[in-house]
N, C-alpha and C positions, 0 to 999 in steps of 0.2 A: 880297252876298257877293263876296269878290275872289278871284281863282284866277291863279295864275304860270304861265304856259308859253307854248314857243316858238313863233312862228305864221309862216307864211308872208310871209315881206316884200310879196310879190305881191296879197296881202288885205287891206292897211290901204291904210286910203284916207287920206290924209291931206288934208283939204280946206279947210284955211288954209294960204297960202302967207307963210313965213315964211324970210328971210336969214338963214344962215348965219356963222357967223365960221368962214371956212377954218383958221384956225391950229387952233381946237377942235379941227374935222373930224380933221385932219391927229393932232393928239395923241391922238384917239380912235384914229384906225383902228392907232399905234403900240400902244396899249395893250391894243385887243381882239386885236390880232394876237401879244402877249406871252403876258396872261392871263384872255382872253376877254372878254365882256358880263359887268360884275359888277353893271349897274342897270336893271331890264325898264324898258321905256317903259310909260306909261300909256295904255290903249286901251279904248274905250267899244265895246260888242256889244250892236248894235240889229239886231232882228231879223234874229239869221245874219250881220252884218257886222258888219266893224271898221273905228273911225275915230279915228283916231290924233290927238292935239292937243298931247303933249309930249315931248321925247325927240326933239327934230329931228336936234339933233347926231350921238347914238348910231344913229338911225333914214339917216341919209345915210352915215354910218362903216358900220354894215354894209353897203347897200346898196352901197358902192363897192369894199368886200371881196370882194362877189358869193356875200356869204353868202343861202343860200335861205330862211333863216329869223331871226325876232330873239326873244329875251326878252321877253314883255308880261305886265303887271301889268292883268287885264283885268275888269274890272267892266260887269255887264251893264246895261241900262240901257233905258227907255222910246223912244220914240222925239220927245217934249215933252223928254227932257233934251237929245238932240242936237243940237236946232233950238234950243235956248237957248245952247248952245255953236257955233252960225253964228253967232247974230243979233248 
């Protein structure tokens, strides 16, 4: 089951590091700053956490907002799916 709602930026863990295209950045944070977050990122909830894997761009656009929280599309998850999403 998936469930929508906004979580704490401070809680996703995001544990692949992944570059950025600043231009995106930069046109997200115009947009979210217009007419908000209109696409949650995708976030995996394993045991009580989140691990964030898509949505870097909207995920760094908020975070540079200094918004406390983002839109996630969060689906819960084992914690054999997690470790399949490191390896």
């Amino acid at each position: 089951m998936v469930r929508v709602e906004a979580i704490p930026i401070d809680k996703i863990r995001r544990p692949l590091f992944r570059q950025n295209d600043q231009a995106k950045v930069s046109a997200l944070i115009t947009s979210i700053q217009d007419i908000g977050q209109q696409e949650p990122i995708d976030v995996l909830e394993v045991e009580g956490e989140y691990y964030g894997f898509s949505g870097c761009h909207r995920y760094e656009a908020c975070s540079r907002l200094g918004q406390e929280t983002i839109l996630c599309r969060i689906r819960r998850a084992p914690r054999a799916v997690l470790q399949r999403h490191l390896a």
